[in-house]
FIDRENPA-415154 format. One line per 8 residues: their letters; for each residue z, x, y of N, C-alpha, C. Coordinates in nm, 2 decimals. Layout:
% FIDRENPA-415154
a	Z,X,Y,Z,X,Y,Z,X,Y  ...
***
This chain:
% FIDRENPA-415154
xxxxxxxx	12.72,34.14,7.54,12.70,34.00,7.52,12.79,33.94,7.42  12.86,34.04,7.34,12.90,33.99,7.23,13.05,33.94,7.24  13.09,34.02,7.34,13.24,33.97,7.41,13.22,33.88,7.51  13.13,33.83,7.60,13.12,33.71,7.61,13.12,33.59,7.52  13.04,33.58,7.45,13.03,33.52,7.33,13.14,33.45,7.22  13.23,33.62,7.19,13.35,33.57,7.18,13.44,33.50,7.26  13.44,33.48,7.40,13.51,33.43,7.45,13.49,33.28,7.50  13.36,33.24,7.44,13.36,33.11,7.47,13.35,33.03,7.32
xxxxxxxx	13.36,33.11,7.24,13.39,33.12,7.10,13.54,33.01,7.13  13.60,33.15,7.16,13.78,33.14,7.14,13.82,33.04,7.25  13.74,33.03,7.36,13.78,32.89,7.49,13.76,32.75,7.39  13.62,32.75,7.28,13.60,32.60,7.25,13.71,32.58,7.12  13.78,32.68,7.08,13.88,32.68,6.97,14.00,32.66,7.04  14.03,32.72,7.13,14.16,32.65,7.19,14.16,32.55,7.27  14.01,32.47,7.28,13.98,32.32,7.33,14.06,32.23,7.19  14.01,32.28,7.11,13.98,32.22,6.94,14.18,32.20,6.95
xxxxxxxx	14.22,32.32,6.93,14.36,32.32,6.89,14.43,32.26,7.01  14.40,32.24,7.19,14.47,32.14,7.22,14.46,31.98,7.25  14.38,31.94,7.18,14.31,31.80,7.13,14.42,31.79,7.00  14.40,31.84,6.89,14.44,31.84,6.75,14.61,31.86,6.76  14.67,31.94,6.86,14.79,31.96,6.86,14.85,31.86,6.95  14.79,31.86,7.07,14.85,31.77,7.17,14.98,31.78,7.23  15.00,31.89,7.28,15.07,31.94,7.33,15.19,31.98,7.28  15.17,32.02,7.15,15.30,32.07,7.07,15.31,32.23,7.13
xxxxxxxx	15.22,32.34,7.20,15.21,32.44,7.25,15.29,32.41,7.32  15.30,32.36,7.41,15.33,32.28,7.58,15.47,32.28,7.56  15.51,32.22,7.43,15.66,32.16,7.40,15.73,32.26,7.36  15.64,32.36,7.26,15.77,32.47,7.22,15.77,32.60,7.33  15.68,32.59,7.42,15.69,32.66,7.54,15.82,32.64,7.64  15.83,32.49,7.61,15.91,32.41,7.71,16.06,32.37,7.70  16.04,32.41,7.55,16.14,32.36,7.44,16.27,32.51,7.41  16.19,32.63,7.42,16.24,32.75,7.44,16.32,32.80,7.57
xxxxxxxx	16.27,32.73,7.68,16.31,32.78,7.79,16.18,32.86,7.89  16.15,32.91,7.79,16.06,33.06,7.90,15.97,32.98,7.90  15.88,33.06,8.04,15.77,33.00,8.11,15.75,32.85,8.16  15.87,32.81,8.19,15.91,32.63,8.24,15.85,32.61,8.37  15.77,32.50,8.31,15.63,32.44,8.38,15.50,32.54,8.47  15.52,32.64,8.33,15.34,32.70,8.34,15.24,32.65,8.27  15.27,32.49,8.16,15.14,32.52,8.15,15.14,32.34,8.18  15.17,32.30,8.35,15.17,32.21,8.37,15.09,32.19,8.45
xxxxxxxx	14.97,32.12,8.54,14.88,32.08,8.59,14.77,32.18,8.58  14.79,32.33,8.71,14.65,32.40,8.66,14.63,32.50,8.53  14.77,32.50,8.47,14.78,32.62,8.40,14.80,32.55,8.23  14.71,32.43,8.23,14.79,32.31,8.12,14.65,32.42,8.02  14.69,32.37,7.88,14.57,32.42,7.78,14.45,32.40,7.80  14.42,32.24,7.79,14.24,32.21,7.85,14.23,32.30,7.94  14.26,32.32,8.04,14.23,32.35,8.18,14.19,32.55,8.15  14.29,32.60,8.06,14.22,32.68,7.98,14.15,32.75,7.93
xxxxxxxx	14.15,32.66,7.82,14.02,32.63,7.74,13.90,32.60,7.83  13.92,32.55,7.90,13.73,32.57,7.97,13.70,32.65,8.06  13.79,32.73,8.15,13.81,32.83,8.18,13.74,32.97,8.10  13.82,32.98,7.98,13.80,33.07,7.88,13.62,33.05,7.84  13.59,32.93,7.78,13.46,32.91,7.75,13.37,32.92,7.86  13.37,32.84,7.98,13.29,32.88,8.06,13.27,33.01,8.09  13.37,33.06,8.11,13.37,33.25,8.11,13.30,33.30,8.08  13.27,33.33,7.89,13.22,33.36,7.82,13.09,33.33,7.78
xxxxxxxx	13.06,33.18,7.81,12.94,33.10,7.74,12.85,33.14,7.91  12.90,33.15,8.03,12.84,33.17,8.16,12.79,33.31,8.17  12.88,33.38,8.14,12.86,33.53,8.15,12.75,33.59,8.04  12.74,33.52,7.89,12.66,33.50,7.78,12.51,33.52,7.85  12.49,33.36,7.94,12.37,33.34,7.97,12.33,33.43,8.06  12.46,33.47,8.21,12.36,33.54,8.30,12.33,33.66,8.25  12.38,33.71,8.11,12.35,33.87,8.06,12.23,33.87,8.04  12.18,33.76,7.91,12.10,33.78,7.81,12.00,33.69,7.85
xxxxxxxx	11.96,33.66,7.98,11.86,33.55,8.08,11.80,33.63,8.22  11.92,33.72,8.22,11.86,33.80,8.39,11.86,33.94,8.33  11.91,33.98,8.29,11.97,34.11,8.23,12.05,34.20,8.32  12.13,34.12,8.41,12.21,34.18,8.52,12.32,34.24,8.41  12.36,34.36,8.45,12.49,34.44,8.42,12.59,34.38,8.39  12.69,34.42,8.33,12.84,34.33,8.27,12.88,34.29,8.38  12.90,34.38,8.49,13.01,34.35,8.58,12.98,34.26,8.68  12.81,34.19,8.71,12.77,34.11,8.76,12.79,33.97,8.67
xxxxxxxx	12.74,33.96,8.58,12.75,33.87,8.45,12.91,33.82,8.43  13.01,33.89,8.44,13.14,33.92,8.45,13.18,33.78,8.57  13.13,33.80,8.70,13.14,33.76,8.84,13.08,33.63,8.83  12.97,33.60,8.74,12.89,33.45,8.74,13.00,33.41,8.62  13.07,33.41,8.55,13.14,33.39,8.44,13.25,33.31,8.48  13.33,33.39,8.58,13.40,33.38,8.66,13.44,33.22,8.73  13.32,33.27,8.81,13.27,33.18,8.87,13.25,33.01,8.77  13.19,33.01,8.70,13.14,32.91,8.64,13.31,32.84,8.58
xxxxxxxx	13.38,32.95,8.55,13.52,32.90,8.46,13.56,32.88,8.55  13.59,32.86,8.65,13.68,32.86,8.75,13.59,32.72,8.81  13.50,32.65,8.80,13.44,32.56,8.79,13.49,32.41,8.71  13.47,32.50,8.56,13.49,32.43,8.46,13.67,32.40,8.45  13.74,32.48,8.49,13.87,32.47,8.49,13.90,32.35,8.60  13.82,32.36,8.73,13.87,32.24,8.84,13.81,32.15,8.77  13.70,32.11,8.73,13.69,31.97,8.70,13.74,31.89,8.59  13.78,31.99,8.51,13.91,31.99,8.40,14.06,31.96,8.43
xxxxxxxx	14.10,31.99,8.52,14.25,31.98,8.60,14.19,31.79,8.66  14.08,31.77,8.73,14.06,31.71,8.79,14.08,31.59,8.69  13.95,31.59,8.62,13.97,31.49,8.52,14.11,31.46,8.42  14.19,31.54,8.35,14.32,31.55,8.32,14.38,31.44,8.38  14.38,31.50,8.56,14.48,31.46,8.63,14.47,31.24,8.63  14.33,31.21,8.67,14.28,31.08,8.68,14.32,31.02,8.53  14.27,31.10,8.45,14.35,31.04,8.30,14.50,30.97,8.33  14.55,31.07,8.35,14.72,31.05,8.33,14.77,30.96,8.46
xxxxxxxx	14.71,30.97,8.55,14.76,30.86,8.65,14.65,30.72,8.63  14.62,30.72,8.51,14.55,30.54,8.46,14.67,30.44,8.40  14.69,30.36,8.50,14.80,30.25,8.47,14.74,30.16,8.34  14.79,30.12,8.29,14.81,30.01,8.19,14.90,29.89,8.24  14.88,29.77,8.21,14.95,29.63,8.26,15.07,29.67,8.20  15.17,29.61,8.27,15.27,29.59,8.22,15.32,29.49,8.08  15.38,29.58,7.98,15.40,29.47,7.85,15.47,29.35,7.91  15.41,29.24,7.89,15.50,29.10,7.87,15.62,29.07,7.79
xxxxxxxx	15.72,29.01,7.85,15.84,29.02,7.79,15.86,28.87,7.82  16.00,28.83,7.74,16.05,28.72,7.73,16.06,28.65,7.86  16.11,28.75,7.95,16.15,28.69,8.09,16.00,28.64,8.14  15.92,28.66,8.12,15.79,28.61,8.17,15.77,28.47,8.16  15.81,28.39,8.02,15.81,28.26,8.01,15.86,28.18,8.09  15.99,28.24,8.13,16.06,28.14,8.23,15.98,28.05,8.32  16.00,27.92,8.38,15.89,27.83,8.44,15.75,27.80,8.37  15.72,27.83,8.22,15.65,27.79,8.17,15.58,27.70,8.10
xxxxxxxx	15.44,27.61,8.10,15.48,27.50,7.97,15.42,27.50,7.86  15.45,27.43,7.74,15.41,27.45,7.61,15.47,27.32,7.56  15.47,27.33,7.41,15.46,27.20,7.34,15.56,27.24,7.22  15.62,27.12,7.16,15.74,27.12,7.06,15.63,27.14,6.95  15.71,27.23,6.88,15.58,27.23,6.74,15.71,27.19,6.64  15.80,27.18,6.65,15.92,27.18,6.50,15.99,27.09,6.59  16.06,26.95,6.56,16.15,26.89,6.67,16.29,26.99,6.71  16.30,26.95,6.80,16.45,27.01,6.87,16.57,26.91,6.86
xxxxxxxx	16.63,26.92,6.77,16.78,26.86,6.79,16.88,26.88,6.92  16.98,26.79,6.95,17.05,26.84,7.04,17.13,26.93,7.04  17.12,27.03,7.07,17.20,27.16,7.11,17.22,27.20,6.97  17.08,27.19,6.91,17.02,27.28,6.80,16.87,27.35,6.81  16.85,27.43,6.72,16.69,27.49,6.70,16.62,27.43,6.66  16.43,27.43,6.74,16.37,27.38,6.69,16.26,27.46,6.73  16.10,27.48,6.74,16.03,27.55,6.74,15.91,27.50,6.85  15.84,27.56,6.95,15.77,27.55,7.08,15.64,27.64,7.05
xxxxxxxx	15.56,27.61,7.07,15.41,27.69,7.09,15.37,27.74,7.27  15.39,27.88,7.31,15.42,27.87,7.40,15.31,27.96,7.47  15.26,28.04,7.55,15.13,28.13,7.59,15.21,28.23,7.64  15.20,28.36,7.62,15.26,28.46,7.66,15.13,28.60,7.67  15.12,28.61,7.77,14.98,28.69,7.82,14.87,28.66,7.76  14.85,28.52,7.76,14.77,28.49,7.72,14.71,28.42,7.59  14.80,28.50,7.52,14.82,28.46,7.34,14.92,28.35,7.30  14.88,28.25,7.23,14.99,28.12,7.16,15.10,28.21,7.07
xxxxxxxx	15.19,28.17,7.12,15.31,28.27,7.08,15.41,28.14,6.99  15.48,28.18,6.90,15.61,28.05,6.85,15.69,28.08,6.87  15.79,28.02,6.95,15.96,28.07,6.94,16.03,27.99,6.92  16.14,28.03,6.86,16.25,27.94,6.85,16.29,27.86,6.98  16.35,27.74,6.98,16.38,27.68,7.09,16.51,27.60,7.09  16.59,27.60,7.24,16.68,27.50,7.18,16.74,27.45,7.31  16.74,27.31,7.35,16.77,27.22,7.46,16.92,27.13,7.44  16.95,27.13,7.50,17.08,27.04,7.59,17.05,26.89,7.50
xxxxxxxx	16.93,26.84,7.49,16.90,26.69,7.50,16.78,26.72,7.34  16.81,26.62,7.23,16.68,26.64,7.13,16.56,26.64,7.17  16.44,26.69,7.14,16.33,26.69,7.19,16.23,26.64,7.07  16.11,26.55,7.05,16.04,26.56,6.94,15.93,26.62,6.93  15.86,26.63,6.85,15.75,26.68,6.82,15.64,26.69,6.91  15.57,26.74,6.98,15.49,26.71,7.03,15.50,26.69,7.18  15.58,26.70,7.23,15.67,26.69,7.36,15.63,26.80,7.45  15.57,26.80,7.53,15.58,26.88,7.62,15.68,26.91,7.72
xxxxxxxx	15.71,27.09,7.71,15.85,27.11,7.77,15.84,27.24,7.87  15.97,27.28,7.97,15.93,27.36,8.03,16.00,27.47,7.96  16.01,27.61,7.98,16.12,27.71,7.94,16.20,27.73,8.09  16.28,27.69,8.05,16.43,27.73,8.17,16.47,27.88,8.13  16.50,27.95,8.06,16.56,28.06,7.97,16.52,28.10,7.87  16.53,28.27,7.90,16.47,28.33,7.76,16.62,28.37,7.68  16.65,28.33,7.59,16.78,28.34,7.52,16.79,28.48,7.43  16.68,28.53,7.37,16.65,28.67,7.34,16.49,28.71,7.33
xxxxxxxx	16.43,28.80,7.26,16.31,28.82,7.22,16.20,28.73,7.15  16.29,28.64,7.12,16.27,28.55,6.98,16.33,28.38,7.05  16.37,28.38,7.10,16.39,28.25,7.14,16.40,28.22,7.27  16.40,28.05,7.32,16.36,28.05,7.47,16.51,27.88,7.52  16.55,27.86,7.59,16.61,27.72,7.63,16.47,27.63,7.69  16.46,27.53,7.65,16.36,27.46,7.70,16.38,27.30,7.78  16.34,27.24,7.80,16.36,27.11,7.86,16.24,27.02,7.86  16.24,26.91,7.81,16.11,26.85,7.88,16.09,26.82,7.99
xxx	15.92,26.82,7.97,15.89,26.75,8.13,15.90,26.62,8.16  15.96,26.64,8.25,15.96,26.50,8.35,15.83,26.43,8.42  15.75,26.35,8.35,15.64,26.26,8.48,15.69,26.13,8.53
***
């Protein structure tokens, strides 16, 4: 029972270390050359690590609960890690294919409207309060024609990260 034991010991410690490392194992594996892309989908750490623990923590119980022999205990161990390992690859895998929205960028504003917050000189800078995923954003601004204060304008152009070409609206 005691090498079972240890071995779900040593499965939840190399859970521990590939949480805490995060794939720095993976990288100097990867990084060296040898063994390139073994420890990628079923052969990744997690996948493992619960392998290893269920092994040992499975084979633990059917020992010291039924009192079947090693080599039966051995087979339920098995079994259970090889469990624990699919639903581990499984879940992994759903993790890593979770999209995130796409960051908003400058180009987004284009056809947008907002309001002069700093006047705009002609074919100078002035400052626009504008919504960019949602959030009141300020950018520099700068139009063809003066704009004042308060003006409601469209963005024709994002001119960089930080600034936009604007125009007012026409009613």
């Amino acid at each position: 029972m005691t090498v079972f034991l240890v071995l779900g010991i040593t499965g939840i410690v190399l859970l521990v270390l590939s949480l805490v490392l995060d794939g720095v194992l993976e990288g100097l594996f990867d990084g060296a050359g040898v063994l390139d892309g073994l420890f990628d989908g079923l052969l990744s750490l997690p996948v493992i690590a619960g392998f290893v623990s269920m092994l040992g923590f499975g084979g633990a119980i059917a020992l010291g609960t039924t009192g079947i022999g090693a080599a039966p205990a051995t087979v339920v161990g098995v079994a259970a890690g090889t469990g624990a390992a699919w639903l581990t690859w499984k879940v992994t895998r759903a993790l890593m294919r979770d999209q995130t929205a796409r960051t908003p960028n400058g180009d987004d504003l284009v056809g947008s409207a907002g309001a002069v917050v700093t006047a705009i000189p002609a074919d100078g800078y002035g400052e626009v309060l504008l919504r960019l995923a949602g959030q009141p954003v300020k950018f520099s601004a700068r139009s063809s024609v003066a704009v004042a204060r308060g003006t409601e304008i469209w963005v024709d152009q994002a001119l960089s990260p930080t600034s936009v070409a604007v125009r007012p609206v026409e009613r």
